[in-house]
PDB file of N, CA, C and O in Angstrom:
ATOM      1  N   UNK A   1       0.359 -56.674  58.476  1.00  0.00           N
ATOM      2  CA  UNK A   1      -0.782 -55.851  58.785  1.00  0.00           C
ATOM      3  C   UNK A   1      -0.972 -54.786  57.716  1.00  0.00           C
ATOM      4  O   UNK A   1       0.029 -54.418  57.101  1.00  0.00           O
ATOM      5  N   UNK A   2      -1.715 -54.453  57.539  1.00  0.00           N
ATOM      6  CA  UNK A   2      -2.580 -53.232  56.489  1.00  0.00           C
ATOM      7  C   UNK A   2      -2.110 -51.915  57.538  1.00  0.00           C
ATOM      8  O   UNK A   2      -1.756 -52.012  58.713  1.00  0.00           O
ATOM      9  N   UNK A   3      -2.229 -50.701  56.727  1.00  0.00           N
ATOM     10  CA  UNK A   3      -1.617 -49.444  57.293  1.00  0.00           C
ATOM     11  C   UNK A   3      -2.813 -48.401  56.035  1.00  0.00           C
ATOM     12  O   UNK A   3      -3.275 -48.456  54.895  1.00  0.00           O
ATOM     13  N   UNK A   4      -2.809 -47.369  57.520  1.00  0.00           N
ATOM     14  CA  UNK A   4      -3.664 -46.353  56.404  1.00  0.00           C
ATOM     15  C   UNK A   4      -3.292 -45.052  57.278  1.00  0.00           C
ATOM     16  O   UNK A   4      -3.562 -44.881  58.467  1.00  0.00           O
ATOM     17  N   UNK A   5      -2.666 -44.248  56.485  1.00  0.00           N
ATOM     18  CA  UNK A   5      -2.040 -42.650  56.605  1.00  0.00           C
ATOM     19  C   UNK A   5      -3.012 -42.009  57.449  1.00  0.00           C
ATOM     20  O   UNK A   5      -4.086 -41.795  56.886  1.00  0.00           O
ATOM     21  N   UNK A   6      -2.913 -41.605  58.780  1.00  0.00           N
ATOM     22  CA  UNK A   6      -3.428 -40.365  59.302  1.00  0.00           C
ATOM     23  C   UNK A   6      -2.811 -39.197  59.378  1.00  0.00           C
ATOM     24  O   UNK A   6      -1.593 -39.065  59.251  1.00  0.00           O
ATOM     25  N   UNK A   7      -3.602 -38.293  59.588  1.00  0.00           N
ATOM     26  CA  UNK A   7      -2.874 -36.344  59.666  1.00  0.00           C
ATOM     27  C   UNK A   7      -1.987 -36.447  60.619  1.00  0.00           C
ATOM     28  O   UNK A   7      -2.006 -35.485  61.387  1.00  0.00           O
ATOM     29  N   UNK A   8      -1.242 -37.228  60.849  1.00  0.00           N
ATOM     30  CA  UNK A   8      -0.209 -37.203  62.239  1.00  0.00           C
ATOM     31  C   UNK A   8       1.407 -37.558  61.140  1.00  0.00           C
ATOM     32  O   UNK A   8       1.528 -38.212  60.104  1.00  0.00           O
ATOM     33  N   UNK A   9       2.517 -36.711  62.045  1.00  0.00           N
ATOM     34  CA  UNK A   9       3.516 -35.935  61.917  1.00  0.00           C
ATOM     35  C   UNK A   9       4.257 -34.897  62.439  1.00  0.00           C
ATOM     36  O   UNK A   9       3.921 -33.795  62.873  1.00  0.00           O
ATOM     37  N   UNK A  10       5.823 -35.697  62.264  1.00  0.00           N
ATOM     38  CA  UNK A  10       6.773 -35.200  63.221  1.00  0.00           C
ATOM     39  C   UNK A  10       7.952 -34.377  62.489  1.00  0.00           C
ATOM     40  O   UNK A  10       7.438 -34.131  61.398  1.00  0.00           O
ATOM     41  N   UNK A  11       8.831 -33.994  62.480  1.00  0.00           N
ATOM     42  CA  UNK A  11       9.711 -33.039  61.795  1.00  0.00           C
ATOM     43  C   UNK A  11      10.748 -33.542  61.956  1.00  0.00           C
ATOM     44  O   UNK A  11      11.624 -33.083  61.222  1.00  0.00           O
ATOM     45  N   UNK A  12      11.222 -34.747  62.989  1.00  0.00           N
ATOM     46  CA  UNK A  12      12.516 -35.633  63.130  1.00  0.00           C
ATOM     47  C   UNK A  12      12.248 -36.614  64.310  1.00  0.00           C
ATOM     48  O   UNK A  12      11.333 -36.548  65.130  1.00  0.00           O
ATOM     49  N   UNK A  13      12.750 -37.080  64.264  1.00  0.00           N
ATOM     50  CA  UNK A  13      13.229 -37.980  65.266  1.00  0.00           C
ATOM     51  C   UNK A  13      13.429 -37.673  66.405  1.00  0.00           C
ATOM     52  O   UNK A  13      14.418 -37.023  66.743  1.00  0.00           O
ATOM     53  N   UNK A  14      12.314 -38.180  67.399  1.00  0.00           N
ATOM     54  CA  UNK A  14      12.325 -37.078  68.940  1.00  0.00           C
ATOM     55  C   UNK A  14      11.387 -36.204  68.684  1.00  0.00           C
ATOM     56  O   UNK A  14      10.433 -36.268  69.459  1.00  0.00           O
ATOM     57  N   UNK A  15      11.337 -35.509  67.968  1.00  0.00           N
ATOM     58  CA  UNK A  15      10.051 -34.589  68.297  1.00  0.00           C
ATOM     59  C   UNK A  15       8.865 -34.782  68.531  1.00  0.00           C
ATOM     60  O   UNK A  15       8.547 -35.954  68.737  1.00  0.00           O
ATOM     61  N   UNK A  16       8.052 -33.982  68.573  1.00  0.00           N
ATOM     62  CA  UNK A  16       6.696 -34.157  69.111  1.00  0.00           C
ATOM     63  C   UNK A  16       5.982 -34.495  67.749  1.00  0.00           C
ATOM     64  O   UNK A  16       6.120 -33.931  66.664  1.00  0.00           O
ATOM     65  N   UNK A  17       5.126 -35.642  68.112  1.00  0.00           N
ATOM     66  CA  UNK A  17       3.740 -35.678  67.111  1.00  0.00           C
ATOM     67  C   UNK A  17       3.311 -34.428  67.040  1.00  0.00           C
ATOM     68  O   UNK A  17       3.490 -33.615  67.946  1.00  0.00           O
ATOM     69  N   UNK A  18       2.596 -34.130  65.751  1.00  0.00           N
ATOM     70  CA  UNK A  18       1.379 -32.799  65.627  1.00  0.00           C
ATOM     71  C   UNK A  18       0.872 -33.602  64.580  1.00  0.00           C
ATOM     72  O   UNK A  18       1.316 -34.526  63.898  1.00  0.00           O
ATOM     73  N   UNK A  19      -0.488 -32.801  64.675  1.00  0.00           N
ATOM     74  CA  UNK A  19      -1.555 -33.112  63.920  1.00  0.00           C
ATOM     75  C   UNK A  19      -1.351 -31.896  62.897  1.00  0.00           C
ATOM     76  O   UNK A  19      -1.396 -30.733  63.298  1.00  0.00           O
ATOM     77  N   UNK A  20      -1.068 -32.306  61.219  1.00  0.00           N
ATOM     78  CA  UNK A  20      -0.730 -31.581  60.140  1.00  0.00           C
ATOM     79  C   UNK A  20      -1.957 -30.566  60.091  1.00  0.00           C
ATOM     80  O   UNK A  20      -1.415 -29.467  59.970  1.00  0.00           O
ATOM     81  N   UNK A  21      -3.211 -30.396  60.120  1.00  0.00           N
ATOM     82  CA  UNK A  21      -3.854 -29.497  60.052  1.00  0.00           C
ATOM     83  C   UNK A  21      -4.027 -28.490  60.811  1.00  0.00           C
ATOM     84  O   UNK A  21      -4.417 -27.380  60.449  1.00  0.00           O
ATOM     85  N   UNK A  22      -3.763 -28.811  61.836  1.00  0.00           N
ATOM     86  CA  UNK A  22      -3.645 -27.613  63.139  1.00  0.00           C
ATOM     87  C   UNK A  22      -2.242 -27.585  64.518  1.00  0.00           C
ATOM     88  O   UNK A  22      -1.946 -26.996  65.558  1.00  0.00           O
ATOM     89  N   UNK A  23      -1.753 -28.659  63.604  1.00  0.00           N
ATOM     90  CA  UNK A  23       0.037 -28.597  64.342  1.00  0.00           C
ATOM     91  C   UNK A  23      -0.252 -28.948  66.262  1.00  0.00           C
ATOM     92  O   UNK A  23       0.694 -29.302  66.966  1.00  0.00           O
ATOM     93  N   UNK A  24      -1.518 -28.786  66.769  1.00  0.00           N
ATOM     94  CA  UNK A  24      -1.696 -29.104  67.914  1.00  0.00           C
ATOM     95  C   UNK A  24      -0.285 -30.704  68.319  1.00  0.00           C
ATOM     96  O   UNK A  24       0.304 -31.399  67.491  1.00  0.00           O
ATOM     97  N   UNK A  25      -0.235 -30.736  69.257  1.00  0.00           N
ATOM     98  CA  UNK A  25       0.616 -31.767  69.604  1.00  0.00           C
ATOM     99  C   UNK A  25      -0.152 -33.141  69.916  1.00  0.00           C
ATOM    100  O   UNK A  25      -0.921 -32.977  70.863  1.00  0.00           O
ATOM    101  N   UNK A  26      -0.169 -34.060  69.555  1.00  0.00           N
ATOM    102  CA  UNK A  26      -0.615 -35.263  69.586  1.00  0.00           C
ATOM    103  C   UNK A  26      -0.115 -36.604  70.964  1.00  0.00           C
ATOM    104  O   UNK A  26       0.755 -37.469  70.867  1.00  0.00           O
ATOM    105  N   UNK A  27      -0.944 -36.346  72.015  1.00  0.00           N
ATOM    106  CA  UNK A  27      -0.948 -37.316  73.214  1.00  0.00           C
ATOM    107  C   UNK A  27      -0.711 -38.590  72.672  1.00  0.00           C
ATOM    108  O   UNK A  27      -1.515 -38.969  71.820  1.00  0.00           O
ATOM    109  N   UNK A  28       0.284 -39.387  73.002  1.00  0.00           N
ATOM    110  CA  UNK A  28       0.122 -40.663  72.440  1.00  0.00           C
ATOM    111  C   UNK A  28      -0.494 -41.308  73.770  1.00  0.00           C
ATOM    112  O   UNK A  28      -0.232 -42.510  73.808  1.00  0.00           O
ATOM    113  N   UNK A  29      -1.196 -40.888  74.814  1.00  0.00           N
ATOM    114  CA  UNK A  29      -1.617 -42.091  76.074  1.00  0.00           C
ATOM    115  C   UNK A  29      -2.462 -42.546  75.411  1.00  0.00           C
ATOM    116  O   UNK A  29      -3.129 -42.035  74.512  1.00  0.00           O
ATOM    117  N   UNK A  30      -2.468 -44.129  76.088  1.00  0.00           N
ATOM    118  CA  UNK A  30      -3.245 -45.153  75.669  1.00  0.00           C
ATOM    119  C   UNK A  30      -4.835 -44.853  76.033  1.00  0.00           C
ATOM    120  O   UNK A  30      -5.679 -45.700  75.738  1.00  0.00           O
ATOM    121  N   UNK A  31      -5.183 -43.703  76.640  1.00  0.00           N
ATOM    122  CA  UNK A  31      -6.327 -43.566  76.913  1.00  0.00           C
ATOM    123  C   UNK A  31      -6.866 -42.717  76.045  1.00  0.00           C
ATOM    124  O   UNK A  31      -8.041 -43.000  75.811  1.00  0.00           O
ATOM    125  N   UNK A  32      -6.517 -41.902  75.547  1.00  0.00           N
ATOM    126  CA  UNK A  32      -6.869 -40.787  74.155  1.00  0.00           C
ATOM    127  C   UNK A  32      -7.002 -42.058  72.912  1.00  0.00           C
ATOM    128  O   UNK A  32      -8.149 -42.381  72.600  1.00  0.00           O
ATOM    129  N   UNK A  33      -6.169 -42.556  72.419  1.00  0.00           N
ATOM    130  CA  UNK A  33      -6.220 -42.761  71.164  1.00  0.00           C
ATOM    131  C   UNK A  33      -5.526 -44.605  71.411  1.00  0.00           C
ATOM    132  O   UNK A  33      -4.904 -45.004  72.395  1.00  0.00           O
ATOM    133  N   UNK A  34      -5.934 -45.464  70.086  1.00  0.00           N
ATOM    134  CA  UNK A  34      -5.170 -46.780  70.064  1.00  0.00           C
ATOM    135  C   UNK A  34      -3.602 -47.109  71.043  1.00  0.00           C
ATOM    136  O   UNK A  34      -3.025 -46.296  71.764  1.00  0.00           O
ATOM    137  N   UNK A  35      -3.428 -47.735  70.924  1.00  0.00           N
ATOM    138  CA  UNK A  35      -2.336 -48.052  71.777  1.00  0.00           C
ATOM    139  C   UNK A  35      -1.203 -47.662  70.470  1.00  0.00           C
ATOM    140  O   UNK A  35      -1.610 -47.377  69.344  1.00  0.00           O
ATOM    141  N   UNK A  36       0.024 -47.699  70.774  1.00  0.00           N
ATOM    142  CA  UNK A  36       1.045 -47.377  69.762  1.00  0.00           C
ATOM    143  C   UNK A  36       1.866 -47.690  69.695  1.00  0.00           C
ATOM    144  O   UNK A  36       2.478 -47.845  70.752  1.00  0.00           O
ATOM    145  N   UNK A  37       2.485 -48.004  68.518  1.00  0.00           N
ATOM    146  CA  UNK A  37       3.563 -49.351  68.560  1.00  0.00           C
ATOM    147  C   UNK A  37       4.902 -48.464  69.480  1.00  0.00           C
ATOM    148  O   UNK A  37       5.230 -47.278  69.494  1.00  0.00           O
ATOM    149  N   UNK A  38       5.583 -50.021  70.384  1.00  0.00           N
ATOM    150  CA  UNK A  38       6.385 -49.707  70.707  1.00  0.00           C
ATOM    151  C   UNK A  38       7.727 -50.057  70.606  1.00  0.00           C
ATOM    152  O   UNK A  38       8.357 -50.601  71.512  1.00  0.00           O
ATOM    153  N   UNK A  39       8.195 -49.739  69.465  1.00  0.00           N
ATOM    154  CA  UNK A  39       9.615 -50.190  68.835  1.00  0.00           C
ATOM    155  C   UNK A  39      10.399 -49.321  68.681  1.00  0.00           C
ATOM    156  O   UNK A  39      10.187 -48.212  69.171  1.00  0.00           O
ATOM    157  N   UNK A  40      11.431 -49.572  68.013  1.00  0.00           N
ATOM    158  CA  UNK A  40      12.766 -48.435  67.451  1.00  0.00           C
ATOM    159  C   UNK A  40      11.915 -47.001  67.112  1.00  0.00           C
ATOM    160  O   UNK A  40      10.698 -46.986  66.930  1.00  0.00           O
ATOM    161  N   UNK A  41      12.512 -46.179  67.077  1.00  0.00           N
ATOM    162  CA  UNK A  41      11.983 -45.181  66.767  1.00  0.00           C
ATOM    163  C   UNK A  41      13.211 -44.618  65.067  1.00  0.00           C
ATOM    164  O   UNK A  41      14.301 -44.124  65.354  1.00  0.00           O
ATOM    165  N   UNK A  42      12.955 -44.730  63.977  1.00  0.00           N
ATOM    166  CA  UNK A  42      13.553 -44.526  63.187  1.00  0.00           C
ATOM    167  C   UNK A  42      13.636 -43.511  62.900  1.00  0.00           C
ATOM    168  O   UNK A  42      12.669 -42.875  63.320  1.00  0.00           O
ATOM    169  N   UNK A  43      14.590 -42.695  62.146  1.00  0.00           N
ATOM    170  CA  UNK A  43      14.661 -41.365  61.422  1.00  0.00           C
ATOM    171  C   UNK A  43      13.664 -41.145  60.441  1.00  0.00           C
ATOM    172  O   UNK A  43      12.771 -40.320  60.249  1.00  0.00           O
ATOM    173  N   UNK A  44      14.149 -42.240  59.839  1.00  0.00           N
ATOM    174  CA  UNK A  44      12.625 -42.352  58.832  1.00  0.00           C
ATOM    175  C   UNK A  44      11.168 -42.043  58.591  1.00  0.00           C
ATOM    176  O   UNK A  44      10.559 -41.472  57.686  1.00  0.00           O
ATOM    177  N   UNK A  45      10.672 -42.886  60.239  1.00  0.00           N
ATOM    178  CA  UNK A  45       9.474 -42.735  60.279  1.00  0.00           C
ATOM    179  C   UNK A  45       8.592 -41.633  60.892  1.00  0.00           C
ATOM    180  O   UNK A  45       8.086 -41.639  62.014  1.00  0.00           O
ATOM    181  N   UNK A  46       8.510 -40.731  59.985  1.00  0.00           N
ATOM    182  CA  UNK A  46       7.926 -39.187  60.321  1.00  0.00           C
ATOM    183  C   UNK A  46       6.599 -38.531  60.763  1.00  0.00           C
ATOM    184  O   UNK A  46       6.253 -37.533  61.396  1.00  0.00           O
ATOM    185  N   UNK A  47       5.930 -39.739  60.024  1.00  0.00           N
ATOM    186  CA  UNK A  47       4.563 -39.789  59.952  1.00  0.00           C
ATOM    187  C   UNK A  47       3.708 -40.929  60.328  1.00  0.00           C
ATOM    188  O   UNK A  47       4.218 -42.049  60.303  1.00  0.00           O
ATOM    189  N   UNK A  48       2.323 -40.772  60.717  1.00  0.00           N
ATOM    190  CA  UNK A  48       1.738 -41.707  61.663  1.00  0.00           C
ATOM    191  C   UNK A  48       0.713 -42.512  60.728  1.00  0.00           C
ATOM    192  O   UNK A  48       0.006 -41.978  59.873  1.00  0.00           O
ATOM    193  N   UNK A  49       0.741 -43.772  61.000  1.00  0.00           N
ATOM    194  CA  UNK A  49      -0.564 -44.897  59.869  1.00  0.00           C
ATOM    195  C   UNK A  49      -0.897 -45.289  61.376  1.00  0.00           C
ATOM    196  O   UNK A  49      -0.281 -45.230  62.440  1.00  0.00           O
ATOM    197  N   UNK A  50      -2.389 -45.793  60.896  1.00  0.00           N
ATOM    198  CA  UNK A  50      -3.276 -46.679  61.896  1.00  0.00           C
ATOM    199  C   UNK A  50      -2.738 -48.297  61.125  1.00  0.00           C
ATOM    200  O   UNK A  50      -2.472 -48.355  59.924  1.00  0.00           O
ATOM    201  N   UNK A  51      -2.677 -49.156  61.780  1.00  0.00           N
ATOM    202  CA  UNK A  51      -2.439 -50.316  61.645  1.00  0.00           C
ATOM    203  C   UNK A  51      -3.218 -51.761  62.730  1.00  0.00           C
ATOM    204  O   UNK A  51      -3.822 -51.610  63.793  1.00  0.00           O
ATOM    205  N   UNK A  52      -2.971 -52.883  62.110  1.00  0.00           N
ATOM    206  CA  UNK A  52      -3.645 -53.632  63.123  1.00  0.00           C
ATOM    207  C   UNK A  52      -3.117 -54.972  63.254  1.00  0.00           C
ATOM    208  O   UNK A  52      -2.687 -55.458  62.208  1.00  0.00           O
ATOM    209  N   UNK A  53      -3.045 -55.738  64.382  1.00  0.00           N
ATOM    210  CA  UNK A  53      -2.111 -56.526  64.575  1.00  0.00           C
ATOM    211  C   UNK A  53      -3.297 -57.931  65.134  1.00  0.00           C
ATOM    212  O   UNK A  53      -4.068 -57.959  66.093  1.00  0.00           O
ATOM    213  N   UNK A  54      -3.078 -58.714  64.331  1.00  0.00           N
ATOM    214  CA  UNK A  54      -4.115 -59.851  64.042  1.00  0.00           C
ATOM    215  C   UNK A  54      -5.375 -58.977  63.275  1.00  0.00           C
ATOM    216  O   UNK A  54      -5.132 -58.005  62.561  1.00  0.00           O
ATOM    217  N   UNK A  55      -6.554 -59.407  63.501  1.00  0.00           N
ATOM    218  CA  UNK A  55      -7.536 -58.932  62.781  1.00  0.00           C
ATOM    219  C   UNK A  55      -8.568 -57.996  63.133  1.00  0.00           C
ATOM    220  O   UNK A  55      -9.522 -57.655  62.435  1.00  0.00           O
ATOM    221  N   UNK A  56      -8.174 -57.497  64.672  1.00  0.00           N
ATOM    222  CA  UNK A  56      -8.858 -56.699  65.504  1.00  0.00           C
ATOM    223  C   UNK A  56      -8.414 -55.797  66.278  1.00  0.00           C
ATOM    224  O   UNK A  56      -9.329 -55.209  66.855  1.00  0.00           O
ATOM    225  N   UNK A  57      -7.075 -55.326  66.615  1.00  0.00           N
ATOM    226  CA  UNK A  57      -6.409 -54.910  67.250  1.00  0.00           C
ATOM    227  C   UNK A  57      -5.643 -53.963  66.983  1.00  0.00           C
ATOM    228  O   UNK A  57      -4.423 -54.104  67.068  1.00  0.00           O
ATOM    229  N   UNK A  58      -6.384 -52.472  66.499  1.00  0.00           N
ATOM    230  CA  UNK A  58      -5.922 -51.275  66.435  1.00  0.00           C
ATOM    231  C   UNK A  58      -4.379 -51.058  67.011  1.00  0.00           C
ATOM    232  O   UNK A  58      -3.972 -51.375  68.129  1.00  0.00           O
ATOM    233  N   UNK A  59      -3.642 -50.434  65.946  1.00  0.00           N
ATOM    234  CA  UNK A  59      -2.629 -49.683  66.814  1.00  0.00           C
ATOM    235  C   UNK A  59      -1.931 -48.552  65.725  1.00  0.00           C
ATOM    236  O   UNK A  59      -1.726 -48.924  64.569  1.00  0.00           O
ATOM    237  N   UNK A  60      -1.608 -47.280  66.106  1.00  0.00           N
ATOM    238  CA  UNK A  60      -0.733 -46.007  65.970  1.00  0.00           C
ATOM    239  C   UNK A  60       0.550 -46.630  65.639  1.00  0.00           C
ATOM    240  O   UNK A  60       1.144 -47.045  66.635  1.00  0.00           O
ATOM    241  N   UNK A  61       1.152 -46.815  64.507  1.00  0.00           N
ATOM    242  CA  UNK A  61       2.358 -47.041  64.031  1.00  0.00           C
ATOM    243  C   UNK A  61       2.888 -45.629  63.089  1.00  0.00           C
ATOM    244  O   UNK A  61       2.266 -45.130  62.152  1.00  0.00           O
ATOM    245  N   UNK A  62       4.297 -45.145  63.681  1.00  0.00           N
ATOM    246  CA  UNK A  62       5.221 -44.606  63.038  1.00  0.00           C
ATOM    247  C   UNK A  62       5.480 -45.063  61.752  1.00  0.00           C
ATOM    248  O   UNK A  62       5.596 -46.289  61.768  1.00  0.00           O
ATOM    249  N   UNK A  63       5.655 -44.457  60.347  1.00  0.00           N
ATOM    250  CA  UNK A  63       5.838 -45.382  59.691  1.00  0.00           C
ATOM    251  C   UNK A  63       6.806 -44.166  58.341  1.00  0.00           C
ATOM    252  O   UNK A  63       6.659 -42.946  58.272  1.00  0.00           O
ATOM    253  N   UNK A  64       7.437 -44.759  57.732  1.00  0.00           N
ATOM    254  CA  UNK A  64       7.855 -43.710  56.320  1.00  0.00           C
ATOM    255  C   UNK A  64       7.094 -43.039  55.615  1.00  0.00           C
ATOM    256  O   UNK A  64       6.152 -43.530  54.993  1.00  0.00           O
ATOM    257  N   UNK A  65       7.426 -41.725  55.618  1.00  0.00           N
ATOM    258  CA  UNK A  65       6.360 -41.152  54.534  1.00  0.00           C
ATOM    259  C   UNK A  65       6.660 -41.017  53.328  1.00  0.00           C
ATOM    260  O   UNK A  65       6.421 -39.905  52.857  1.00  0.00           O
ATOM    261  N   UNK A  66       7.249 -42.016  52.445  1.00  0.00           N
ATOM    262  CA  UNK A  66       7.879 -42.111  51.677  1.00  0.00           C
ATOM    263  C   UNK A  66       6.654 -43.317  50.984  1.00  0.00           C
ATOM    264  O   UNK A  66       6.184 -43.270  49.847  1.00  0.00           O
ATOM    265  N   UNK A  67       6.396 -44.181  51.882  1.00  0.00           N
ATOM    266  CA  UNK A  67       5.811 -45.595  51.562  1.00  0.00           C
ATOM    267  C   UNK A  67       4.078 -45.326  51.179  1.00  0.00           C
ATOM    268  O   UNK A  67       3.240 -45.076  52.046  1.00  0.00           O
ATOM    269  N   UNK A  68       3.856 -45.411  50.084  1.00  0.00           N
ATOM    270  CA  UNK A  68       2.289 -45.426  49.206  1.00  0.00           C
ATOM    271  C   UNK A  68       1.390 -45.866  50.509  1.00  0.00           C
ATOM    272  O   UNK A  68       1.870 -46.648  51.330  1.00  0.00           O
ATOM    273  N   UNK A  69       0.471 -45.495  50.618  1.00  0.00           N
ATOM    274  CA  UNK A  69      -0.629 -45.778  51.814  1.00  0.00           C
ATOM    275  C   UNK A  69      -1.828 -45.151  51.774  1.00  0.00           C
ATOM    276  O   UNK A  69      -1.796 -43.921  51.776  1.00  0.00           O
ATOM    277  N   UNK A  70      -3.096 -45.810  51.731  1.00  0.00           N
ATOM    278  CA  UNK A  70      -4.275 -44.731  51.840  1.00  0.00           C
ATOM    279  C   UNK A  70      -4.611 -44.154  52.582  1.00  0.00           C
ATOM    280  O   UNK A  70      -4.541 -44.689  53.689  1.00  0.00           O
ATOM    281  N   UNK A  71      -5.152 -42.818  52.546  1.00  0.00           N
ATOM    282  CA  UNK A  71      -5.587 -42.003  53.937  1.00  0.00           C
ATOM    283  C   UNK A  71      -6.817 -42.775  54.496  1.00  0.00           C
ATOM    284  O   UNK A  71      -7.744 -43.032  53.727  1.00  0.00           O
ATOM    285  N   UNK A  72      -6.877 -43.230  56.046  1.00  0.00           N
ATOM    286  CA  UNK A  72      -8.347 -43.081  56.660  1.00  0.00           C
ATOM    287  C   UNK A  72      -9.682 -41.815  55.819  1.00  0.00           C
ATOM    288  O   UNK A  72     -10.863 -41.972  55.512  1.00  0.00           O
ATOM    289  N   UNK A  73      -9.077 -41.056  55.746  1.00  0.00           N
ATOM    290  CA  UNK A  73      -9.892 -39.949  55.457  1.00  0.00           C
ATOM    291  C   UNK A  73      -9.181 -38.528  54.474  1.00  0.00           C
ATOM    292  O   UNK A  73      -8.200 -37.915  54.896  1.00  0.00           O
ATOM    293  N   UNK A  74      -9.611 -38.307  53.642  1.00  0.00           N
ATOM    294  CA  UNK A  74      -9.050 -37.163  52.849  1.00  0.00           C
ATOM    295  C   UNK A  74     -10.138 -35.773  52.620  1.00  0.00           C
ATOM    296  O   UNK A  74     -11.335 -36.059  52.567  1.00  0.00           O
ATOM    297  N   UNK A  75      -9.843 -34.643  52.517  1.00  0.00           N
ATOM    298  CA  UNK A  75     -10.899 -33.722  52.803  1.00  0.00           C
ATOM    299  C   UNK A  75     -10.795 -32.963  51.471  1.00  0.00           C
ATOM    300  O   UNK A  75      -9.943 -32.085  51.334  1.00  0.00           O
ATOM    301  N   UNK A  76     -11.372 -33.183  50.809  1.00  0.00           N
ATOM    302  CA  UNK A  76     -12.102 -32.887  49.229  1.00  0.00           C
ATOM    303  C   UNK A  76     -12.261 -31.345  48.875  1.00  0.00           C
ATOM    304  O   UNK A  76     -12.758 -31.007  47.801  1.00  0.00           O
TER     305      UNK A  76
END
């Protein structure tokens, strides 16, 4: 699947999502926002990509912020 960097980010493992521009805390229910992957939760993965699983099927993946990725959106 393809992955693209959103403003979402955590400070470790276990903590709460926030949204990097205003640190607000980030609901992961399936009714706010895509559904979100539900796997291991790594140390690694700090920061949040949109991703999609077959060719239509949005989902919120944890992912390294280490790993090259384009933003959905960047503010100029």
């Amino acid at each position: 699947y393809d992955e693209l960097w959103i403003d979402g980010r955590r400070e470790s493992a276990g903590a709460n999502w926030t949204w990097v521009k205003n640190n607000r805390i980030i609901n992961n229910s399936v009714v706010s926002y895509p559904e979100w992957y539900n796997g291991s939760s790594d140390k690694k993965t700090n920061c949040l990509a949109f991703a999609r699983l077959g060719h239509d099927m949005p989902i919120v993946v944890p992912s390294d912020c280490r790993r090259g990725k384009p933003f959905l959106c960047i503010k100029t």
